[in-house]
C-alpha positions as CSV (number, residue, x, y, z in Angstrom):
1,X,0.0,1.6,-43.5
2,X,-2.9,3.9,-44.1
3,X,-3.0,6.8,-45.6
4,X,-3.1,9.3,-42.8
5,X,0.4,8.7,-42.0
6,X,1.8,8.2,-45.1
7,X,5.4,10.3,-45.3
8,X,5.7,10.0,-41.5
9,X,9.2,8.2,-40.5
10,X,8.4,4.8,-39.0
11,X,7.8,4.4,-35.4
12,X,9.4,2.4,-32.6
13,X,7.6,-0.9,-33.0
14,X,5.8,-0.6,-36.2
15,X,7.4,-3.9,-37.5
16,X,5.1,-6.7,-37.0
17,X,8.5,-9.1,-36.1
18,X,9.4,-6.3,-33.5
19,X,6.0,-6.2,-31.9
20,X,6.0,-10.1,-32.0
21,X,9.6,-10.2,-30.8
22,X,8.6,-7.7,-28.0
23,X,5.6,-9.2,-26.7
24,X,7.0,-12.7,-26.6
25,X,10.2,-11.0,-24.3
26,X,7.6,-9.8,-22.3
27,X,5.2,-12.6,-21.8
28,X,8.0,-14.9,-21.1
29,X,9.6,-12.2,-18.3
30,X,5.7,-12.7,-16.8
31,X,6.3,-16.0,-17.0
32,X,9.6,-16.7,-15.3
33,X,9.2,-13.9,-13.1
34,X,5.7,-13.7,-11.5
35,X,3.7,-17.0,-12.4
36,X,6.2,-19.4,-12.2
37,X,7.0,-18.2,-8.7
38,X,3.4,-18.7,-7.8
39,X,3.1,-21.7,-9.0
40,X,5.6,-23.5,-7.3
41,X,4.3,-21.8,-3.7
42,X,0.9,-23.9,-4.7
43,X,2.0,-26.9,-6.1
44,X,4.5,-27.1,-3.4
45,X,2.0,-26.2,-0.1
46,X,-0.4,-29.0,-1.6
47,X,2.2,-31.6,-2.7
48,X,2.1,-33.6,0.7
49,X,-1.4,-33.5,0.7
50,X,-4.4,-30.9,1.9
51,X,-4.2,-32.9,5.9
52,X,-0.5,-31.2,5.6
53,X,-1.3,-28.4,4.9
54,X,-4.4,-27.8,7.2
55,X,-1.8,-29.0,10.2
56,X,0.7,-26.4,8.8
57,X,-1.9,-23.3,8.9
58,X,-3.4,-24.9,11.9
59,X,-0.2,-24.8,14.0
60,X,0.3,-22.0,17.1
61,X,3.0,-20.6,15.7
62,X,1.7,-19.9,12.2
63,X,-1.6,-19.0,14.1
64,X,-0.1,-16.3,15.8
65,X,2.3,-15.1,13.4
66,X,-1.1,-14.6,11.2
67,X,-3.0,-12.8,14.1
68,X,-0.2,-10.5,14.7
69,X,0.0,-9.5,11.0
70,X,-3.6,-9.1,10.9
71,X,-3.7,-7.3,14.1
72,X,-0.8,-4.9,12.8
73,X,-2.7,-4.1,9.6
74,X,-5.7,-3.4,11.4
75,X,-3.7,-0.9,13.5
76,X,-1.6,0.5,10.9
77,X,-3.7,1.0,8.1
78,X,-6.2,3.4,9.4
79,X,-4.0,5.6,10.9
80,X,-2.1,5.7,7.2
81,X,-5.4,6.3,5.9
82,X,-6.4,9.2,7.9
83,X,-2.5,10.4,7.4
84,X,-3.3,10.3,4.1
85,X,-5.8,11.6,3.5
86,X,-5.0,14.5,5.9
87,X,-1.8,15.2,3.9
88,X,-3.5,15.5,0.9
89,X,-5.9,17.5,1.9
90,X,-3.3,20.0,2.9
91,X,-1.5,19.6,0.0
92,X,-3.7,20.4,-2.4
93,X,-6.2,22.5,-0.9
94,X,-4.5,25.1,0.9
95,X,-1.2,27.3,-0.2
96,X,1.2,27.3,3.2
97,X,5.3,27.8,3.4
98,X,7.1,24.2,3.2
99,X,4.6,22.7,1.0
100,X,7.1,21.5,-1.6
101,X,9.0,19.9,1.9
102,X,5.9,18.2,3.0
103,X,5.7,16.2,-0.6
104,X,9.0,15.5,-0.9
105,X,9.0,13.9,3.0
106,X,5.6,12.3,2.2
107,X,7.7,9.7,-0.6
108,X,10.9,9.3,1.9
109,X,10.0,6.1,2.9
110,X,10.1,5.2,-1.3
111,X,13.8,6.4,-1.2
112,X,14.8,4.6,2.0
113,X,15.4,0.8,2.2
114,X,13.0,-0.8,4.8
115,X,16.1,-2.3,6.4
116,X,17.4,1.2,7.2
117,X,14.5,2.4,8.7
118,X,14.5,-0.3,10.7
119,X,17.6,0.3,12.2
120,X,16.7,4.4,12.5
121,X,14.1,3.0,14.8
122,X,16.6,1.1,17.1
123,X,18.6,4.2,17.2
124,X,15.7,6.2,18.1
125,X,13.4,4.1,20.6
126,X,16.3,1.1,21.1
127,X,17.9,1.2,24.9
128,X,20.8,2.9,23.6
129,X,18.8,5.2,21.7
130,X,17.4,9.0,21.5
131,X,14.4,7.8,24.0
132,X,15.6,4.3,24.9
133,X,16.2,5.8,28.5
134,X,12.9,7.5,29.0
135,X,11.0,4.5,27.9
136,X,12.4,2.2,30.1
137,X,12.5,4.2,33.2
138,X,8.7,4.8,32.2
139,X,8.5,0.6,31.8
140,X,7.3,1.0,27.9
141,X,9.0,-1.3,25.4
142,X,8.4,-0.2,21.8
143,X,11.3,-2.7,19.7
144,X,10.9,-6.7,20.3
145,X,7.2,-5.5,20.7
146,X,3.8,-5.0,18.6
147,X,4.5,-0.8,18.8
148,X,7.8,-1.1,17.2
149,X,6.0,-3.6,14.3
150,X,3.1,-1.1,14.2
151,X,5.5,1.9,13.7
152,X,8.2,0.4,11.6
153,X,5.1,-0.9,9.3
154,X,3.4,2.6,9.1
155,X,6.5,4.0,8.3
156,X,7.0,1.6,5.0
157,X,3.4,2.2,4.1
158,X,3.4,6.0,5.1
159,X,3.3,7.2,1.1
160,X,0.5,4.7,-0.4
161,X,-2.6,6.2,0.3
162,X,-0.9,10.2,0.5
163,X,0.2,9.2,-3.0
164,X,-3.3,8.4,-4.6
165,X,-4.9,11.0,-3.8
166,X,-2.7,14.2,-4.4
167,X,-2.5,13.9,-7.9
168,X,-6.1,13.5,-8.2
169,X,-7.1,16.3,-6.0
170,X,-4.5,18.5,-7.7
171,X,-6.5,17.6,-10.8
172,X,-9.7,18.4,-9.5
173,X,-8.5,22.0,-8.2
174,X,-10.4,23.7,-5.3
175,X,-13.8,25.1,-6.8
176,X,-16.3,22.4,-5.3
177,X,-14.4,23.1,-1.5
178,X,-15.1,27.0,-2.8
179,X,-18.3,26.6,-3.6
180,X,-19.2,25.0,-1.1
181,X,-17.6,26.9,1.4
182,X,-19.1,30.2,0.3
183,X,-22.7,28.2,0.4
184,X,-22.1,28.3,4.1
185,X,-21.1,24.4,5.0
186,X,-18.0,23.7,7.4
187,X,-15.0,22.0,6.8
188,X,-16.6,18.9,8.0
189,X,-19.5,19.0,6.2
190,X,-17.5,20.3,3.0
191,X,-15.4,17.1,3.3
192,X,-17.8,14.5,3.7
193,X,-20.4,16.1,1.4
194,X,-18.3,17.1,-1.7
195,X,-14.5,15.9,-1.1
196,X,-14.8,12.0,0.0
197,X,-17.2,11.1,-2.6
198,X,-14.9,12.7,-5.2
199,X,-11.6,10.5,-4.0
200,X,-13.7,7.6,-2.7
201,X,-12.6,5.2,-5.0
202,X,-8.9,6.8,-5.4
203,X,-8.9,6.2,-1.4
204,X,-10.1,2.4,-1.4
205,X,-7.5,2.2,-4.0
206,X,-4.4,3.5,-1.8
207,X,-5.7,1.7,1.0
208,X,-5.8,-2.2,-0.8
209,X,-2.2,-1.2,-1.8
210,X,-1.1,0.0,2.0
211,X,-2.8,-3.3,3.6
212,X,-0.8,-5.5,1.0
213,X,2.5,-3.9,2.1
214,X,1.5,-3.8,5.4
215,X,0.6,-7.5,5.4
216,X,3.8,-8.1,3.5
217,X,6.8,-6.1,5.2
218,X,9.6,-7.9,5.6
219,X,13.0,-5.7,6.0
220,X,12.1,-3.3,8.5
221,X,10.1,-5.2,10.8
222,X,12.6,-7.8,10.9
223,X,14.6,-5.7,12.7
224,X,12.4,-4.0,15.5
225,X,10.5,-7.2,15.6
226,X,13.3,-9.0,17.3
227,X,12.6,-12.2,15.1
228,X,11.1,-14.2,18.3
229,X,8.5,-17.0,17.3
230,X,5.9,-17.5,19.1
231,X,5.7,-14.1,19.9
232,X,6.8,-11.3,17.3
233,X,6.6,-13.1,14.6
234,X,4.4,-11.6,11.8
235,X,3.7,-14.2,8.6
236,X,6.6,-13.3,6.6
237,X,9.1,-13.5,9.1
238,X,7.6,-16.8,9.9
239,X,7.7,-18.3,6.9
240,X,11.5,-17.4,6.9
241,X,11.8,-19.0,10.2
242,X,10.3,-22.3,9.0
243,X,12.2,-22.2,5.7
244,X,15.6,-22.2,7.5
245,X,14.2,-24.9,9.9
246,X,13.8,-27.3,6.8
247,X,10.1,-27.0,7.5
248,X,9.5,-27.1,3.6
249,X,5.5,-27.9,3.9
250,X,5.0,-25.0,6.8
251,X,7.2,-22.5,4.6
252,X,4.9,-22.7,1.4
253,X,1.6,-23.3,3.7
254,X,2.1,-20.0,5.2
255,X,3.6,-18.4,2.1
256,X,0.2,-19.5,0.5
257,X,-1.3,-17.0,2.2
258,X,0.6,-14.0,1.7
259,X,0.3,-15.3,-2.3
260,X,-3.7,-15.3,-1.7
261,X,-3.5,-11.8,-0.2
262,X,-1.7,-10.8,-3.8
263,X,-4.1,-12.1,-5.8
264,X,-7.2,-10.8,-3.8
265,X,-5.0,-7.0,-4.1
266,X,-4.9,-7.8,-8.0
267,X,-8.3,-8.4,-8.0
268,X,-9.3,-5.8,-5.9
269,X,-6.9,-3.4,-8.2
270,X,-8.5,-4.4,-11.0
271,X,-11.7,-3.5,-9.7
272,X,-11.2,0.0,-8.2
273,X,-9.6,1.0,-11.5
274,X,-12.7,0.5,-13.2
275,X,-14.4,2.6,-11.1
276,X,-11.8,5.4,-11.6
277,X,-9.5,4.9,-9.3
278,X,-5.8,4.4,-10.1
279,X,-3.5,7.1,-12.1
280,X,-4.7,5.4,-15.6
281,X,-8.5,6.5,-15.0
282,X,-8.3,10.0,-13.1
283,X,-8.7,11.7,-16.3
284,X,-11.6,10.9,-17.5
285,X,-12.9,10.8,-13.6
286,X,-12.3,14.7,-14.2
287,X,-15.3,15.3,-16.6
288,X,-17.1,18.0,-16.1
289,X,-15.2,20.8,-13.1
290,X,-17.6,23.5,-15.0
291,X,-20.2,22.1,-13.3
292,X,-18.8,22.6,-10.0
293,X,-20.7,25.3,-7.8
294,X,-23.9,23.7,-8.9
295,X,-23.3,20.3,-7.3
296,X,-21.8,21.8,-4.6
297,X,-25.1,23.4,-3.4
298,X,-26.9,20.4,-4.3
299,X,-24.7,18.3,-2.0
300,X,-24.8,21.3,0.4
301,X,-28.4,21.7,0.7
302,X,-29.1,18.3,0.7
C-alpha cells in the first residue's frame, strides 16, 4: 500500500482475493446472463442451415411484421425526439409553475409496466372506452391498428431522449441562450446556432436508445396490437407467435434480428459516449461555460 494512505482503514475491495472473487462473480453473471443468451439465438437461427434461415426472414409474415416495426419506429421516434427535446428545453431553460410536475410525469412511463399502459389505452381509445364511441361513429380505429402500436410505443419510449438531455442542459445553465439572446438572435436561431450543437451528441444518444425500445416493445403493444399475424404483428410479437407454433428455425431467425439491432445500439452507444454523450462524459463536455458570451456572438454573427 503506498505511502499516501498509510493509517487510512482499508477499503471495500482492497483485498486482491476480494477483487478476484468479485470480478469473477461478475464476469460469469455476463456470461450466463447476456452472452450465453445470444449465443444460442445464433447458433440456433443457423443450425439448419443459412437456405433456412434466408426462407425464414424471407417469409410474408416475418416480412411484414419487420416492415411494421420499422414503419412504427420511423413514426414514433421523431415525434419522441422533438418531445424531447421540447421538454427539456422547457425544463431547463425557463422557470414556470409545475416544473417539478412536468419532470416527474416525463419518467411515468419508467414507473409503469408496459402491460398496464397497454391496457390504459384500451380503456381510453378501446370501444368501451373514454373515446371508443366518438371514434367509431367518426369510422377511426386506433387499437388492433398501426395508431394504437404508434401510441402505445411512444408512450414506452416517451422518457429516453427527455432524459438525456435535462441533466446535461441543467449542467450547462442558461448563459450561451442569454448571450445570445441579448446579441439580438431569435429563439430559432438561438437554438440551432448555440443549443443543438451543444446536446448534439447527448441527442443521437437518447435517440439510438428510444429506437432500440421502440424496435423492441413487447408488453404494451401486445395488447393494443391485437396479436393478428399478418397484419399487426410487429417482430417481437412475431417471434412469439412462431415460438408457440413450434416454428423453432422462424423464432430464432427473426429473433436474430432484434439481437443485431442490440449489438448495432452497443455499438452505436459506445460511440456517442466517446464523443460526450452519455451521463459518464457530460462533465468533462462542460469545460469551459466562462467562455460563454464570446462564442455566443461568434455563432451569432456568423
Amino acid at each position: 500500500m503506498s505511502a499516501s494512505v498509510k493509517g487510512r482503514p482499508p477499503r471495500v475491495g482492497d483485498a486482491p482475493g476480494f477483487r478476484r472473487a468479485l470480478i469473477g462473480v461478475v464476469l460469469t453473471l455476463v456470461a450466463i446472463v447476456i452472452i450465453a443468451p445470444l449465443a444460442v439465438i445464433g447458433y440456433q437461427a443457423f443450425s439448419q442451415g443459412l437456405q433456412v434461415y434466408a426462407a425464414a426472414i424471407a417469409h410474408p409474415d416475418t416480412l411484414h411484421a419487420i416492415g411494421l416495426t420499422v414503419v412504427t419506429a420511423l413514426i414514433a421516434v421523431p415525434i419522441n425526439t422533438a418531445f424531447g427535446v421540447a421538454a427539456a428545453w422547457a425544463i431547463t431553460k425557463f422557470d414556470f409553475w409545475g416544473r417539478r410536475f412536468l419532470l416527474v410525469v416525463i419518467e411515468i412511463p419508467f414507473s409503469i409496466s408496459p402491460i398496464v399502459a397497454g391496457v390504459a389505452y384500451l380503456f381510453v381509445y378501446g370501444l368501451q372506452g373514454l373515446f371508443g364511441p366518438a371514434l367509431e361513429s367518426a369510422d377511426i380505429k386506433i387499437l388492433f391498428a398501426l395508431p394504437g402500436i404508434v401510441l402505445a410505443s411512444m408512450f414506452v419510449t416517451a422518457p429516453f431522449v427527455a432524459r438525456e438531455l435535462i441533466p446535461l442542459m441543467q449542467a450547462q445553465g442558461r448563459d450561451l441562450e442569454e448571450a445570445a439572446t441579448s446579441l439580438g438572435a431569435s429563439g430559432w436561431r438561438t437554438f440551432f446556432s448555440v443549443t443543438l450543437p451543444n446536446i448534439r451528441w447527448a441527442l443521437l444518444y437518447g435517440v439510438v436508445l428510444c429506437n432500440a425500445r421502440v424496435m423492441g416493445e413487447f408488453g404494451a403493444v401486445s395488447v393494443v396490437s391485437g396479436n393478428i399475424r399478418g397484419q399487426t404483428n410487429t417482430l417481437p410479437l412475431h417471434i412469439e407467435l412462431l415460438y408457440h407454433d413450434y416454428q423453432t428455425a422462424g423464432a430464432f431467425a427473426a429473433a436474430s434480428i432484434l439481437a443485431l439491432l442490440a449489438v448495432v445500439t452497443l455499438v452505436a452507444k459506445v460511440l456517442l459516449e466517446r464523443q460526450g454523450a452519455g451521463r459518464a462524459r457530460r462533465g468533462p463536455a462542460l469545460a469551459a461555460p466562462a467562455a460563454a458570451p464570446k462564442t455566443a456572438s461568434a455563432e451569432v454573427s456568423s
